[in-house]
PDB file of N, CA, C and O in Angstrom:
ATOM      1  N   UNK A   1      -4.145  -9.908 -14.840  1.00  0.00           N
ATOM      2  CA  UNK A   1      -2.985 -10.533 -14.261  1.00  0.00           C
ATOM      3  C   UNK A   1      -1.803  -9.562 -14.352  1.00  0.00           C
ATOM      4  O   UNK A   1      -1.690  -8.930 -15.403  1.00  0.00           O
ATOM      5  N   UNK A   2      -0.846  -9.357 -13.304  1.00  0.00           N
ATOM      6  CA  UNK A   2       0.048  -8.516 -13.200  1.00  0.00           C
ATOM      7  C   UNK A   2       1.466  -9.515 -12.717  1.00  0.00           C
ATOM      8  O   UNK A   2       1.639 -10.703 -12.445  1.00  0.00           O
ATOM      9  N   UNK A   3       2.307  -8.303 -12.792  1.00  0.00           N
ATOM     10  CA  UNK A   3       3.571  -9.304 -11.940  1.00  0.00           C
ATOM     11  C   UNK A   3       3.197  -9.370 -10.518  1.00  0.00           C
ATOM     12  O   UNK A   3       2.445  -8.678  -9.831  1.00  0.00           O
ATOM     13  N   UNK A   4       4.015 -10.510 -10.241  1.00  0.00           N
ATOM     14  CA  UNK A   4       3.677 -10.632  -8.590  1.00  0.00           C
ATOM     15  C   UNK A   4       5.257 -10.273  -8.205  1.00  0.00           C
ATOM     16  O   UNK A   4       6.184 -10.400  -9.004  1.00  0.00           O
ATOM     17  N   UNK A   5       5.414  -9.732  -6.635  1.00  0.00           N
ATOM     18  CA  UNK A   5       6.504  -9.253  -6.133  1.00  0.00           C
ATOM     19  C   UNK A   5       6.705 -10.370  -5.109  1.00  0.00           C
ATOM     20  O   UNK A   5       5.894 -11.295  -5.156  1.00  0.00           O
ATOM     21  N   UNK A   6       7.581 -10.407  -4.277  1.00  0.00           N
ATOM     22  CA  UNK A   6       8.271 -11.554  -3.263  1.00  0.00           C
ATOM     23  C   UNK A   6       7.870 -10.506  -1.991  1.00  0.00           C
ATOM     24  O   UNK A   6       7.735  -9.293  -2.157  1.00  0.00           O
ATOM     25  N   UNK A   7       7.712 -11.166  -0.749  1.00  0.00           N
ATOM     26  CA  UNK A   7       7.975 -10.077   0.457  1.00  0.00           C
ATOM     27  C   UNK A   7       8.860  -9.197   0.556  1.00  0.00           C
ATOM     28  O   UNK A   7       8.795  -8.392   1.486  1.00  0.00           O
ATOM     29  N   UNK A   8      10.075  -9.133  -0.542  1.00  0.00           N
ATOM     30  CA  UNK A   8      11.149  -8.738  -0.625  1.00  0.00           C
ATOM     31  C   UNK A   8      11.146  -7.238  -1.087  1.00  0.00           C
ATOM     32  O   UNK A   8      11.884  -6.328  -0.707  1.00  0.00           O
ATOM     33  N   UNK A   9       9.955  -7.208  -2.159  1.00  0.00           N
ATOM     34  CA  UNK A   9       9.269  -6.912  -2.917  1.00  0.00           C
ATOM     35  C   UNK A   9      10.241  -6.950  -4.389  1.00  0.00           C
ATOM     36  O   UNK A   9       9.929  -6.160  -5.280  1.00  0.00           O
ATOM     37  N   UNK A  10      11.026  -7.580  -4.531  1.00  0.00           N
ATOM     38  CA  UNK A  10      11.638  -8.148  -5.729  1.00  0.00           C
ATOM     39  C   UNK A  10      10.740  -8.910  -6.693  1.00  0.00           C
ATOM     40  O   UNK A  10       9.597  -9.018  -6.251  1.00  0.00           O
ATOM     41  N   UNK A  11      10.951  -9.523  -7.998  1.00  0.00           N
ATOM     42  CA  UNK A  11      10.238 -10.452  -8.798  1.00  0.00           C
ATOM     43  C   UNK A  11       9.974 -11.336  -7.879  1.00  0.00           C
ATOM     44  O   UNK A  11      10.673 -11.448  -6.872  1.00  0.00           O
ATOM     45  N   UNK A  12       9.073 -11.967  -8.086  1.00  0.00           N
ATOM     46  CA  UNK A  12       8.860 -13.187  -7.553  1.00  0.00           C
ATOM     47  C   UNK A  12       8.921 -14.554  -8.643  1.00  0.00           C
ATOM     48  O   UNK A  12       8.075 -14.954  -9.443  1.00  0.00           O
ATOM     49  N   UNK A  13      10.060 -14.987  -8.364  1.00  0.00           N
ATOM     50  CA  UNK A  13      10.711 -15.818  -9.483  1.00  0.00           C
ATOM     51  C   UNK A  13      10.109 -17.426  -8.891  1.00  0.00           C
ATOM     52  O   UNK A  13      10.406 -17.686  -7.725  1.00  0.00           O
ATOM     53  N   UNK A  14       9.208 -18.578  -9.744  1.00  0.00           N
ATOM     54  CA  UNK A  14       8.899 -19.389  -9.250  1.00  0.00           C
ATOM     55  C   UNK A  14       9.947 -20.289  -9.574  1.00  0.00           C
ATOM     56  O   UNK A  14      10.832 -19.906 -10.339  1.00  0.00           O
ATOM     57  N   UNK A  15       9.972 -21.655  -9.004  1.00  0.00           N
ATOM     58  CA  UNK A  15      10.606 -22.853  -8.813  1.00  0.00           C
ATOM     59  C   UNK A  15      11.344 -22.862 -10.553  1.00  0.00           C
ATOM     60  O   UNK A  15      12.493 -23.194 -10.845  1.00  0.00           O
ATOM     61  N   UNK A  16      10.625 -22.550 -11.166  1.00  0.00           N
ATOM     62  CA  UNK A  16      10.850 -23.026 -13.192  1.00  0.00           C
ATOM     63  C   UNK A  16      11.461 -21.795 -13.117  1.00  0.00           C
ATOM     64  O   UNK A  16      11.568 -21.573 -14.323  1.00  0.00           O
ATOM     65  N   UNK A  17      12.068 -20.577 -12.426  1.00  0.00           N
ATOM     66  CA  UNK A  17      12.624 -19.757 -13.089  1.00  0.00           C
ATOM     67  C   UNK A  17      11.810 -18.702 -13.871  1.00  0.00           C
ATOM     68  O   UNK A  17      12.382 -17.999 -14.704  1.00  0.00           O
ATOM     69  N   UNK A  18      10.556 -18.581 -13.635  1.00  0.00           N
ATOM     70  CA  UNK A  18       9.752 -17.694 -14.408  1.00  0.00           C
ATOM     71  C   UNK A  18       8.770 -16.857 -13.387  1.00  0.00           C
ATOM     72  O   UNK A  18       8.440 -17.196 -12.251  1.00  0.00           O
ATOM     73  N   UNK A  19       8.475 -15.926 -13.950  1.00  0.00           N
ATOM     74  CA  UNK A  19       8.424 -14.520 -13.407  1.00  0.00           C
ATOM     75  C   UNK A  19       7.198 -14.791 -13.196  1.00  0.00           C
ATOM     76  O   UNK A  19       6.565 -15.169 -14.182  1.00  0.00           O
ATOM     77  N   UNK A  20       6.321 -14.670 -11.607  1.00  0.00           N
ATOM     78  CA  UNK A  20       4.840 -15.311 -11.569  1.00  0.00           C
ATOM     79  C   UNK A  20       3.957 -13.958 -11.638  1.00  0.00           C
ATOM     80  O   UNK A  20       4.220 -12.783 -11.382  1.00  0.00           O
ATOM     81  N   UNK A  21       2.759 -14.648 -12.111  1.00  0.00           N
ATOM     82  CA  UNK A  21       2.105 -13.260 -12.179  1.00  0.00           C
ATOM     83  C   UNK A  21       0.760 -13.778 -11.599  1.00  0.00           C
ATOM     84  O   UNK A  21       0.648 -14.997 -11.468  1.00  0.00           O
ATOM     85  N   UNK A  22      -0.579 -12.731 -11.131  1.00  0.00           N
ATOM     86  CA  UNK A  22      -1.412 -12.743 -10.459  1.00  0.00           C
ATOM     87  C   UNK A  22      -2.443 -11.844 -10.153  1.00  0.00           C
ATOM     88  O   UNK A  22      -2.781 -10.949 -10.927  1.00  0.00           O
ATOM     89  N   UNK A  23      -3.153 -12.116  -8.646  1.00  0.00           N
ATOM     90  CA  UNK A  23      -3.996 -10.766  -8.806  1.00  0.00           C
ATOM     91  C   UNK A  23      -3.211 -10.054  -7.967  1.00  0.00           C
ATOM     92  O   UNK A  23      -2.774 -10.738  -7.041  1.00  0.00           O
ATOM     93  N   UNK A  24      -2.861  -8.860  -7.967  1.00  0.00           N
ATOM     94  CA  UNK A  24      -2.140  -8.136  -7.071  1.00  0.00           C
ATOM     95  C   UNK A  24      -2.616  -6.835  -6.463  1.00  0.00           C
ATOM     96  O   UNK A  24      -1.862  -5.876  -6.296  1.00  0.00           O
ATOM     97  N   UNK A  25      -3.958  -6.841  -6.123  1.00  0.00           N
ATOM     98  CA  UNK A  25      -4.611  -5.338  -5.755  1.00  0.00           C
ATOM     99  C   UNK A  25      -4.055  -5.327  -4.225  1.00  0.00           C
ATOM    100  O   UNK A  25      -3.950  -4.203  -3.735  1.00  0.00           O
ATOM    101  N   UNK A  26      -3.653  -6.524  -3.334  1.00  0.00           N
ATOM    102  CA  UNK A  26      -3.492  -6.389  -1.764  1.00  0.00           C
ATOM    103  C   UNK A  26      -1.686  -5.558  -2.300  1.00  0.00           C
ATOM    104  O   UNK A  26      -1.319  -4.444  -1.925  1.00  0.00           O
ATOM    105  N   UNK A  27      -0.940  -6.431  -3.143  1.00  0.00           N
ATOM    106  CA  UNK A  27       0.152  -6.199  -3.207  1.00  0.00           C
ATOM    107  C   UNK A  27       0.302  -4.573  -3.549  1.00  0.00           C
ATOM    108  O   UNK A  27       1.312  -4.001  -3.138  1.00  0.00           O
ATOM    109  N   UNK A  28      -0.833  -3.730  -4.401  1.00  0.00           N
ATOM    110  CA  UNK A  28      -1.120  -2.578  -4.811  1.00  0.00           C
ATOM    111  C   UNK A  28      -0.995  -1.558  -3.654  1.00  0.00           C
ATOM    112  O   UNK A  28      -0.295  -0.553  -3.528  1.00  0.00           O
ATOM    113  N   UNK A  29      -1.935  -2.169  -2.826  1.00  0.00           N
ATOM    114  CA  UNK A  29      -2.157  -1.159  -1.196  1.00  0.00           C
ATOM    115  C   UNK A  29      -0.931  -1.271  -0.518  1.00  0.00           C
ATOM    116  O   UNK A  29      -0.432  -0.378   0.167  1.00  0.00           O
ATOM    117  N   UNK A  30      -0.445  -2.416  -0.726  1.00  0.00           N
ATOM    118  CA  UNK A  30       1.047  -2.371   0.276  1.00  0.00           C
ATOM    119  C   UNK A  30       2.304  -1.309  -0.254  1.00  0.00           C
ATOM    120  O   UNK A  30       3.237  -0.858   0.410  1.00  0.00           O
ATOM    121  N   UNK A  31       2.017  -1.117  -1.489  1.00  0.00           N
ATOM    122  CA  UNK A  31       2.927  -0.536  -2.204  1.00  0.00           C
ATOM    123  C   UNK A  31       2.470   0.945  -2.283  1.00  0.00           C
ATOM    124  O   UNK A  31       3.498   1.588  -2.491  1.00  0.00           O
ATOM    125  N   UNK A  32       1.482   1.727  -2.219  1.00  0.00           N
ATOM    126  CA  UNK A  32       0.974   2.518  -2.056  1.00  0.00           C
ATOM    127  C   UNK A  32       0.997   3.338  -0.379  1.00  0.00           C
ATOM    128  O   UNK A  32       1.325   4.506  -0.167  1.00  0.00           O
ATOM    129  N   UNK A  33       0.540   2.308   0.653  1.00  0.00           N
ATOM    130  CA  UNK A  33       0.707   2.319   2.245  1.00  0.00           C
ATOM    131  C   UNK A  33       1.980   3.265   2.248  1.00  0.00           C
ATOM    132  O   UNK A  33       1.963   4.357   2.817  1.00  0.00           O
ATOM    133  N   UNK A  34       3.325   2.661   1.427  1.00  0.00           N
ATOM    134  CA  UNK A  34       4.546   3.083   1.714  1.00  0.00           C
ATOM    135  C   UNK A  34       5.408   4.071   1.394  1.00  0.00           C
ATOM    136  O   UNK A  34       6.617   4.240   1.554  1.00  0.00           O
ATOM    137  N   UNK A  35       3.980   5.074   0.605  1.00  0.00           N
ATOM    138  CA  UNK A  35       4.712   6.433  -0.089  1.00  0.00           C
ATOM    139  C   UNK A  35       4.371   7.648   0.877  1.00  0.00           C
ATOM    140  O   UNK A  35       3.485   7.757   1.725  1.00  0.00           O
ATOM    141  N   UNK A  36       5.308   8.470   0.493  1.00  0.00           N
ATOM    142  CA  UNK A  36       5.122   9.339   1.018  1.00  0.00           C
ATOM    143  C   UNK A  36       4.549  10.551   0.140  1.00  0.00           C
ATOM    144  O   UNK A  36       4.694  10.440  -1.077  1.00  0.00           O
ATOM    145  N   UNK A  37       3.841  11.825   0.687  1.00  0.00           N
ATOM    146  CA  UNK A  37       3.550  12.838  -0.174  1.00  0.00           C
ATOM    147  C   UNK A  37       4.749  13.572  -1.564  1.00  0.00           C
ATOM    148  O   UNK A  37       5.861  14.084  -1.438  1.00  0.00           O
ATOM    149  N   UNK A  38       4.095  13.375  -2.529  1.00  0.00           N
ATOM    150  CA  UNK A  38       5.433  13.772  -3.736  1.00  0.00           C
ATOM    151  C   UNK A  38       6.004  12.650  -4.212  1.00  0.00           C
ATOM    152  O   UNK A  38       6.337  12.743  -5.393  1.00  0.00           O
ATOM    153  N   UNK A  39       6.244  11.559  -3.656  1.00  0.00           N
ATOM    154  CA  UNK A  39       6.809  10.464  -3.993  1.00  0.00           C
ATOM    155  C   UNK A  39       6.656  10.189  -5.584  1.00  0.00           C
ATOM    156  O   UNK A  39       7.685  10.094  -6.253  1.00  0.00           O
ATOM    157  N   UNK A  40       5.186  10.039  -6.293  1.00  0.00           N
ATOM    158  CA  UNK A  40       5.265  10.402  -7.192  1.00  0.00           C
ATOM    159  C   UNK A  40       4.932  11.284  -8.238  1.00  0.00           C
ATOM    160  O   UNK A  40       3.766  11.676  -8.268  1.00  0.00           O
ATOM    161  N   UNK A  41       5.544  11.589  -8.912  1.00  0.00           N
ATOM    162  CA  UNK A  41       5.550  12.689  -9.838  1.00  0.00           C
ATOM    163  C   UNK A  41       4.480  13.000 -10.453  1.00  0.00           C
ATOM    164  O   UNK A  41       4.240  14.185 -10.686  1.00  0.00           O
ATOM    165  N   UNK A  42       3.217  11.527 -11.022  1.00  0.00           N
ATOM    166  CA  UNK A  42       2.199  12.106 -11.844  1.00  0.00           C
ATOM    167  C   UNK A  42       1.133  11.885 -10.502  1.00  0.00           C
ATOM    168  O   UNK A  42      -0.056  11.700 -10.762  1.00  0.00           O
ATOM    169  N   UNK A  43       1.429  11.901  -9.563  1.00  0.00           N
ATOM    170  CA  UNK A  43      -0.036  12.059  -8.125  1.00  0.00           C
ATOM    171  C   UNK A  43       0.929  12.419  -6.784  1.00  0.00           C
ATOM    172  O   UNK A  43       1.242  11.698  -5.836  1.00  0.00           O
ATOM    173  N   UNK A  44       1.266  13.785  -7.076  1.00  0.00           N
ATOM    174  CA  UNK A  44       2.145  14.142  -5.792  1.00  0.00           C
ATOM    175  C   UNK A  44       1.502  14.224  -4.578  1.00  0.00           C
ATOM    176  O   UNK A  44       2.203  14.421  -3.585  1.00  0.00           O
ATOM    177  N   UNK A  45       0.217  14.103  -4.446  1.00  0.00           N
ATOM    178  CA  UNK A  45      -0.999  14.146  -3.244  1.00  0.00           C
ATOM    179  C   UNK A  45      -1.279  12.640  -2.846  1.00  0.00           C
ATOM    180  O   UNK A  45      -2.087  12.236  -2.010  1.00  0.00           O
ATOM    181  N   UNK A  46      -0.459  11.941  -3.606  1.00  0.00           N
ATOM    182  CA  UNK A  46      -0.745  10.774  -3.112  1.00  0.00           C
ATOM    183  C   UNK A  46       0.007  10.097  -1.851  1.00  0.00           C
ATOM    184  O   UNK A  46       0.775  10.886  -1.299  1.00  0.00           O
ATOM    185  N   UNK A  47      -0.030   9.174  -1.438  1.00  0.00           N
ATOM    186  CA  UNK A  47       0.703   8.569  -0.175  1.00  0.00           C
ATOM    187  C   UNK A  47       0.675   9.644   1.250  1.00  0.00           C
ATOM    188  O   UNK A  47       0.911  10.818   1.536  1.00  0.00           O
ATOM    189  N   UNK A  48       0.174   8.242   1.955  1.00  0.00           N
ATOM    190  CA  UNK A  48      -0.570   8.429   3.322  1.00  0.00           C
ATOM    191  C   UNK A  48       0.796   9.234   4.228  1.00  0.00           C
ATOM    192  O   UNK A  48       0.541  10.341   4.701  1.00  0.00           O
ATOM    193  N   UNK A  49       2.098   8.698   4.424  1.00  0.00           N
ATOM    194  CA  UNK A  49       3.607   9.191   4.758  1.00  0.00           C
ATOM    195  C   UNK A  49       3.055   8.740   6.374  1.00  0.00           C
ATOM    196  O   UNK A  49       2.562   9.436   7.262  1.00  0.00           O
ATOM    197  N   UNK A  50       3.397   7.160   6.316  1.00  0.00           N
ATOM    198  CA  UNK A  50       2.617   6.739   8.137  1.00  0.00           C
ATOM    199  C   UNK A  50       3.979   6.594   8.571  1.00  0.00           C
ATOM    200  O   UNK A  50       4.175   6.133   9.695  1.00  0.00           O
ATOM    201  N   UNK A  51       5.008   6.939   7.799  1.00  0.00           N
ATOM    202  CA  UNK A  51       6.293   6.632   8.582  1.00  0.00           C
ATOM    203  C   UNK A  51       6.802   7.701   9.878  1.00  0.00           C
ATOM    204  O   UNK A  51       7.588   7.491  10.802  1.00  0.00           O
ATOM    205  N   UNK A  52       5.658   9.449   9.361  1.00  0.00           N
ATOM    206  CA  UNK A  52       5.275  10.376  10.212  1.00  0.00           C
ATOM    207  C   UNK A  52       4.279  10.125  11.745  1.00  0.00           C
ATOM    208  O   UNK A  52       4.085  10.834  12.732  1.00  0.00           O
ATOM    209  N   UNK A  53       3.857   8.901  11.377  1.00  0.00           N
ATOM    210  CA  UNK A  53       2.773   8.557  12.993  1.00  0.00           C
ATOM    211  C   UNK A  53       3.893   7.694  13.431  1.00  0.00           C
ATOM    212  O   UNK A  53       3.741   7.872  14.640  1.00  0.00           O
ATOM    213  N   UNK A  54       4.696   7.056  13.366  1.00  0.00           N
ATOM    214  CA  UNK A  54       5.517   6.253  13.533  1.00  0.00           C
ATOM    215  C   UNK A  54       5.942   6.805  15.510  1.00  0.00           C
ATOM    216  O   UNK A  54       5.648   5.999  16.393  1.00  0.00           O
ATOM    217  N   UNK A  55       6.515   7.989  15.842  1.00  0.00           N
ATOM    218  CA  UNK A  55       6.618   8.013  16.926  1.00  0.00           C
ATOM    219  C   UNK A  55       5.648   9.390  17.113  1.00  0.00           C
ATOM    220  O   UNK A  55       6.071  10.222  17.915  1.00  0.00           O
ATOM    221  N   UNK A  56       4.563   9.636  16.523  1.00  0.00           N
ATOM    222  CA  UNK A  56       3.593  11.004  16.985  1.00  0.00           C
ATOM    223  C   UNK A  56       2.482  10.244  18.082  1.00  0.00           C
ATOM    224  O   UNK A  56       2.613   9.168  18.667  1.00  0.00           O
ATOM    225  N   UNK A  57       1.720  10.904  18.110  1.00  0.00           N
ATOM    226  CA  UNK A  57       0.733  10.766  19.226  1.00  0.00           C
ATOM    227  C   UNK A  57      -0.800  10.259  17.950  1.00  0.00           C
ATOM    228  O   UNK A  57      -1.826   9.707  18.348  1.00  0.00           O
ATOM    229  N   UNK A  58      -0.614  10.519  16.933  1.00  0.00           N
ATOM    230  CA  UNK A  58      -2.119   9.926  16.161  1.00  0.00           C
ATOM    231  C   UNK A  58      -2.521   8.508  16.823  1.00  0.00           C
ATOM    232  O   UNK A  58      -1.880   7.544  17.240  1.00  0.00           O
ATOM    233  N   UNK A  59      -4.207   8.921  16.695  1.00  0.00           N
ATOM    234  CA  UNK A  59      -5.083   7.660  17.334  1.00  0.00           C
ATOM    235  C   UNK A  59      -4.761   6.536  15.946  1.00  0.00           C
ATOM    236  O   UNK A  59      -4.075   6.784  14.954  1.00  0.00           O
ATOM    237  N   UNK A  60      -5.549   5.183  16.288  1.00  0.00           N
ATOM    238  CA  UNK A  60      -5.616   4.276  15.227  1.00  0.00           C
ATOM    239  C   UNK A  60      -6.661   4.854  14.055  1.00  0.00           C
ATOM    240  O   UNK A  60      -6.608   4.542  12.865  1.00  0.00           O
ATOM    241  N   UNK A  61      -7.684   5.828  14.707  1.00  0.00           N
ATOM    242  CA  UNK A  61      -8.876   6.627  14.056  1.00  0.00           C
ATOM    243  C   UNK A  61      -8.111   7.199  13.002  1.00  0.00           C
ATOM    244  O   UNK A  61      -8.205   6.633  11.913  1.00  0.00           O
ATOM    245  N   UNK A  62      -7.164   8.481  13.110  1.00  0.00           N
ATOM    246  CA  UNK A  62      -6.786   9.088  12.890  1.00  0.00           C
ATOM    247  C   UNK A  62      -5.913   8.318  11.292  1.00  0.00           C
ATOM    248  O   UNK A  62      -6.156   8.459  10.093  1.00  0.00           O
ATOM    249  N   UNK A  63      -5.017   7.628  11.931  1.00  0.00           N
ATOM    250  CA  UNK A  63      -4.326   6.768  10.718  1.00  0.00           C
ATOM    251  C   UNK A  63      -4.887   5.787   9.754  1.00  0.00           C
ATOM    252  O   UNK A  63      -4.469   5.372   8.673  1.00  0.00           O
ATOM    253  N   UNK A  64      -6.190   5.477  10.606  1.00  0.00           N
ATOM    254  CA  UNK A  64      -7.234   4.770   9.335  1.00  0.00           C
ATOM    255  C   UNK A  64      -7.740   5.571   8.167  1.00  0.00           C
ATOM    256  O   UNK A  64      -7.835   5.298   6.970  1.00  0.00           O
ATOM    257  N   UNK A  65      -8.029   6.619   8.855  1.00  0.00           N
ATOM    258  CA  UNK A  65      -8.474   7.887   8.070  1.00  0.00           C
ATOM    259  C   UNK A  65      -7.416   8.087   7.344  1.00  0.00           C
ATOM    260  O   UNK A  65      -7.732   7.695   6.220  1.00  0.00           O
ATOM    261  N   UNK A  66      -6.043   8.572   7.317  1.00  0.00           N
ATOM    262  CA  UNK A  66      -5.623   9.009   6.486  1.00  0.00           C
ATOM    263  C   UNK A  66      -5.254   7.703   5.674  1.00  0.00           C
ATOM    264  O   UNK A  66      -4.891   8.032   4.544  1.00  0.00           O
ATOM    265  N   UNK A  67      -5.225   6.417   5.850  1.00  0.00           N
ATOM    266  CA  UNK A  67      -4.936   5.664   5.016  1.00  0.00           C
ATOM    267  C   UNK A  67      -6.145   5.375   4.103  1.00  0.00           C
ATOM    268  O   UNK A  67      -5.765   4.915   3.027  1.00  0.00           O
ATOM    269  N   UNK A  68      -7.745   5.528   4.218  1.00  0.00           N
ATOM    270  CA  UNK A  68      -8.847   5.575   3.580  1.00  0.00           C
ATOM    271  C   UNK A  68      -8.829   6.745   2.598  1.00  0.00           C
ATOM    272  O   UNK A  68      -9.005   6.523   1.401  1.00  0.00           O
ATOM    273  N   UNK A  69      -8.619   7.999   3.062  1.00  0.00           N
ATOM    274  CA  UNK A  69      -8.485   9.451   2.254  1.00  0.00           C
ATOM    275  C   UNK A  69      -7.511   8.775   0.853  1.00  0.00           C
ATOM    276  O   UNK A  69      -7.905   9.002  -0.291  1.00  0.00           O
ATOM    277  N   UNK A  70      -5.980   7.778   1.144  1.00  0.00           N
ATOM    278  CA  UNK A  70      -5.203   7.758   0.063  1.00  0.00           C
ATOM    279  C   UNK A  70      -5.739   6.731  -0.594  1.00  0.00           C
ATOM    280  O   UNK A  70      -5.325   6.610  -1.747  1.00  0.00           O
ATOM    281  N   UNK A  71      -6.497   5.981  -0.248  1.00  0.00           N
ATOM    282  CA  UNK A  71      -7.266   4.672  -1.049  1.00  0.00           C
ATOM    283  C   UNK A  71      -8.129   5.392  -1.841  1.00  0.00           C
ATOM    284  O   UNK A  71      -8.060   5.284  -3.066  1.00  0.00           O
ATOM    285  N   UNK A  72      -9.041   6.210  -1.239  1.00  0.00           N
ATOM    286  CA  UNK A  72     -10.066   6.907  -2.381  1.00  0.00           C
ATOM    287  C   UNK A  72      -9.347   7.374  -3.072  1.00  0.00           C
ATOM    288  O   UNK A  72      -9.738   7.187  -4.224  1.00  0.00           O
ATOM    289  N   UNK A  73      -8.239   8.046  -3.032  1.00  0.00           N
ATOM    290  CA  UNK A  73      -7.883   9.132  -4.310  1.00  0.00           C
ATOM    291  C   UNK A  73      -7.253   7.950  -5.250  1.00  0.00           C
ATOM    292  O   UNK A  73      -7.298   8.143  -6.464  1.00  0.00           O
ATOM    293  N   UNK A  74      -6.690   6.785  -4.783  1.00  0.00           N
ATOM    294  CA  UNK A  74      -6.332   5.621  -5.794  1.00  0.00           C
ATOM    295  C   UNK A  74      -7.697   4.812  -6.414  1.00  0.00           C
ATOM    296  O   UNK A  74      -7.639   3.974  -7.313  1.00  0.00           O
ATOM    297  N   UNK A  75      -8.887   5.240  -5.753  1.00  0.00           N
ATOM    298  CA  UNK A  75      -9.978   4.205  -6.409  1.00  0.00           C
ATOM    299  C   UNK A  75     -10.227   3.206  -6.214  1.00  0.00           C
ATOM    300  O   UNK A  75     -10.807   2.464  -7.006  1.00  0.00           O
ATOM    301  N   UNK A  76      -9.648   2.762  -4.486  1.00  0.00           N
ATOM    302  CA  UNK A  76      -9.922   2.193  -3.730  1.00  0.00           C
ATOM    303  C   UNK A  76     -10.608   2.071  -2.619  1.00  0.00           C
ATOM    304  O   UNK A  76     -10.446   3.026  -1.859  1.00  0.00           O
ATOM    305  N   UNK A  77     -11.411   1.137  -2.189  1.00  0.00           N
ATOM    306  CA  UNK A  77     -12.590   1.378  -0.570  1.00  0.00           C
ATOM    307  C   UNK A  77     -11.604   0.740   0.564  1.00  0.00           C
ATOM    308  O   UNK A  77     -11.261  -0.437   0.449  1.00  0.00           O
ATOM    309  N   UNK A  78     -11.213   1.431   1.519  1.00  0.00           N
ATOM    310  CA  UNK A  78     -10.403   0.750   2.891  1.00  0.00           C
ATOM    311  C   UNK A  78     -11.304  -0.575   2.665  1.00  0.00           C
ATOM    312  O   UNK A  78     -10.708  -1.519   2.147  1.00  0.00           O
ATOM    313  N   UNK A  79     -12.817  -0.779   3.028  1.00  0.00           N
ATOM    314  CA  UNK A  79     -13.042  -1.596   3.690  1.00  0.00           C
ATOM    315  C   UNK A  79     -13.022  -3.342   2.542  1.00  0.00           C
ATOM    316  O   UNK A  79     -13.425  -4.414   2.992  1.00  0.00           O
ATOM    317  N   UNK A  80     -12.550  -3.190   1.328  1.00  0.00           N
ATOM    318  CA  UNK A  80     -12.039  -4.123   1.076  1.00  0.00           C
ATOM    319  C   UNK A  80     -10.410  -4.817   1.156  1.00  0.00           C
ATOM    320  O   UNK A  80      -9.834  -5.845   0.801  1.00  0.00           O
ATOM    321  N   UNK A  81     -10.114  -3.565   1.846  1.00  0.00           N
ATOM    322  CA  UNK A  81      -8.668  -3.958   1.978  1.00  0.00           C
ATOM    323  C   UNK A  81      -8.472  -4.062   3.717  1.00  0.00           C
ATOM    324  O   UNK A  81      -7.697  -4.943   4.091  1.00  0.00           O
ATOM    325  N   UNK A  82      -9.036  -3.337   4.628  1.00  0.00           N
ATOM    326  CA  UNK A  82      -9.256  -3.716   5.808  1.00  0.00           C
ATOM    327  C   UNK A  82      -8.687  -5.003   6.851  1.00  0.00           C
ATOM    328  O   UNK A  82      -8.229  -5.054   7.992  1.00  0.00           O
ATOM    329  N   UNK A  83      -8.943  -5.815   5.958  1.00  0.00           N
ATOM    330  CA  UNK A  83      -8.355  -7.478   6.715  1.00  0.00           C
ATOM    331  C   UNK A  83      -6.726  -7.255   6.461  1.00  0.00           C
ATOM    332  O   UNK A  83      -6.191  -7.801   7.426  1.00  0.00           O
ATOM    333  N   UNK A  84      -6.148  -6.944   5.978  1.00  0.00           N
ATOM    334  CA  UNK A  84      -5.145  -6.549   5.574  1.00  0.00           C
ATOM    335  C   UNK A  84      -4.076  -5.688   6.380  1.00  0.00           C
ATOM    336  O   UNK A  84      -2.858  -5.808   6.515  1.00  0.00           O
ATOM    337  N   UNK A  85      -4.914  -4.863   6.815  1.00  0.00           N
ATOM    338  CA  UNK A  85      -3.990  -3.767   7.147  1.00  0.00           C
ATOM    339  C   UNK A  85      -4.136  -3.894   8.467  1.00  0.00           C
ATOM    340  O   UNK A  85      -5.292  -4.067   8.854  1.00  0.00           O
ATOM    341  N   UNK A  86      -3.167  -3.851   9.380  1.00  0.00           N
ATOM    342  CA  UNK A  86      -3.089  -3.706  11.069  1.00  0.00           C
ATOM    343  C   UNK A  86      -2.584  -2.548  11.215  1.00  0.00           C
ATOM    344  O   UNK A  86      -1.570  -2.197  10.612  1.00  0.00           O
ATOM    345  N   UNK A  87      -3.282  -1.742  12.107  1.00  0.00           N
ATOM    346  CA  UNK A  87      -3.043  -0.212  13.254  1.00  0.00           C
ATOM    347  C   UNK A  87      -2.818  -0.937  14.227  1.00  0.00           C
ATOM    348  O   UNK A  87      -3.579  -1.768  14.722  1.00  0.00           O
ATOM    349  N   UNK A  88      -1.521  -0.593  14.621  1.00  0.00           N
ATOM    350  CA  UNK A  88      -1.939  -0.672  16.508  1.00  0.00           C
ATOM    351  C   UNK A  88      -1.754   0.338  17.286  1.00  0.00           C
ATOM    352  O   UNK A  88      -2.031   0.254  18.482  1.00  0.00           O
TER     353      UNK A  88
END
């Protein structure tokens, strides 16, 4: 069980005022999705940086791939996180 974050990605503070906690591996990939290379200090090879396909020409192929490449190096399989994630 971990903390859980809000869409906000703030605490997620329930109704009683207390800090909810949960499983959070989807919340993990979302938070991961959003780094860029260097971002952090002890895995500077980490994060996919899709804010770069944002106006390039990469296929959906292309950006699956690099979002699978940053899941393995976290010890993660895309295809359990898959339902999750939209390319368009």
């Amino acid at each position: 069980m971990d903390i859980l974050l809000d869409n906000g990605w703030d605490l997620d503070i329930g109704a009683d005022g207390d800090v909810r906690v949960g499983e959070t591996a989807v919340q993990d990939v979302g938070s991961l999705l959003q780094l860029n290379k260097a971002d952090l200090k002890y895995a500077p090879l980490l994060g996919p940086g899709l804010i770069r396909f944002t106006k390039g020409k990469a296929t959906k192929e292309e950006i699956l791939k690099e979002i699978a490449l940053n899941l393995k190096i976290d010890g993660k399989r895309i295809n359990d996180f898959k339902q999750y994630i939209n390319v368009k």
